[in-house]
N, C-alpha and C positions, 0 to 999 in steps of 0.2 A: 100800318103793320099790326099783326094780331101776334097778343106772346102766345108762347106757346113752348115746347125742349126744344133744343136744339139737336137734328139728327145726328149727329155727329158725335155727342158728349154728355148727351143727356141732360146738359144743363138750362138752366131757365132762360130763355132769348128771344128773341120773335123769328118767326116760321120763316121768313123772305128773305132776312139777314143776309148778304155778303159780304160782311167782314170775315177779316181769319180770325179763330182762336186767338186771340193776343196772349194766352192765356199760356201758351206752350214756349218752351224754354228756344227754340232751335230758328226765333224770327228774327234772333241780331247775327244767327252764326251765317255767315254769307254762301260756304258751300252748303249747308241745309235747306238756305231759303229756298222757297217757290218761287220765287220772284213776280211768278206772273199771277200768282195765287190774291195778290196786293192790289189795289186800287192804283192807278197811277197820278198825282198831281203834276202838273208842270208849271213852275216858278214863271212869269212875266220873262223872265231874262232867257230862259230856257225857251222858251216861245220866239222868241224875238233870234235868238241863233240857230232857230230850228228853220226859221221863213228865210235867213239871208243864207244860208249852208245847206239849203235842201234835203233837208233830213226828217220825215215825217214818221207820222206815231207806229207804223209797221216796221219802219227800223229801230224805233226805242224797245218795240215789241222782241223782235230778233236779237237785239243785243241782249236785253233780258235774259232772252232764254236760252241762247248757246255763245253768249260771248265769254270774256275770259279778263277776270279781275286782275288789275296791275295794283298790287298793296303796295307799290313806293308810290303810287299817284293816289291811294287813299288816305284818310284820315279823322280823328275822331270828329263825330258831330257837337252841336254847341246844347242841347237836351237829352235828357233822360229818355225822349219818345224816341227820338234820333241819334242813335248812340255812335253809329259811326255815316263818312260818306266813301262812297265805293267809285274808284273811275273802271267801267267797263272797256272795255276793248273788242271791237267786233267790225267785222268788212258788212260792209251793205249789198244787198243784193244786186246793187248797180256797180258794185265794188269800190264804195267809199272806205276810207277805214276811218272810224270814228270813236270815239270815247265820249259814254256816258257819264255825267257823274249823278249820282243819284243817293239820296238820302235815304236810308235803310230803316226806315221808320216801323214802329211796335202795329202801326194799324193802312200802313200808306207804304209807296215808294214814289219819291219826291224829287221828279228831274230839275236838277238844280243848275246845270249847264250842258251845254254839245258841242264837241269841237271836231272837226274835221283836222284829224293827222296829216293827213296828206298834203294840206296847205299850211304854208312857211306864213302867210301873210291874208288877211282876208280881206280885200276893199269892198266885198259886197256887204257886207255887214255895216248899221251904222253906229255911232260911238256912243250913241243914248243906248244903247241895250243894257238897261239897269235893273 
C-alpha cells in the first residue's frame, strides 16, 4: 500500500485502504451504520452453524442490509472496539427466518452466531460447535 490522503477526508492514509473512517461518530449507532460498508469476520462457531443451518454469506449479506434489529435479543459487547451485539432478523431468500448476531465493531462486523427461527430444535448441527 502506498500513503497517500485519503479521498474522502483528506486525511493522511494509504490510497487502497478499505476500512471505514472509524473516525466518524455514527459506526456504534446501529440505525446509521452501513452495515455492509464493514468487513465481515465470522467467528469458528458462526461457521460451524452457518454449514449445519444452511445459511451462507449472501444471507448474512441480506440480513445486513434490510433486516430488522430485535434490541430485547441485543446486548452490550465485552470491549470498547465492540461496544454492542445486535441480533438481526431477516427471511432468506429461500424463506428462512433467521437471526444474525453480529458484533458491531468500530472497524469490522463480527458474525458471532446464526440461528434458524423457524426450528424449535436442530439435530443437524453438532454439539462441538464452539
Amino acid at each position: 500500500m502506498r500513503p497517500g490522503k485519503d479521498a474522502d477526508n483528506g486525511k493522511e492514509g494509504t490510497e487502497d485502504s478499505q476500512k471505514p473512517d472509524s473516525g466518524r461518530e455514527d459506526w456504534a449507532d446501529p440505525e446509521k451504520r452501513n452495515w455492509l460498508q464493514y468487513p465481515i469476520r465470522i467467528t469458528k462457531h458462526a461457521r460451524c452453524r452457518m454449514d449445519c443451518r444452511n445459511i451462507d454469506m449472501k444471507d448474512i449479506q441480506e440480513a445486513l442490509k434490510s433486516g430488522k434489529i430485535n434490541y430485547r435479543k441485543s446486548e452490550k459487547g465485552r470491549d470498547k472496539k465492540c461496544p454492542m451485539k445486535y441480533a438481526i432478523e431477516h427471511f432468506t431468500s429461500d424463506g428462512q427466518e433467521v437471526r444474525i448476531v453480529v458484533g458491531a465493531c468500530e472497524t469490522e462486523n463480527v458474525i458471532i452466531t446464526v440461528i434458524d427461527l423457524g426450528k424449535k430444535r436442530d439435530f443437524n448441527c453438532p454439539n462441538d460447535c464452539k
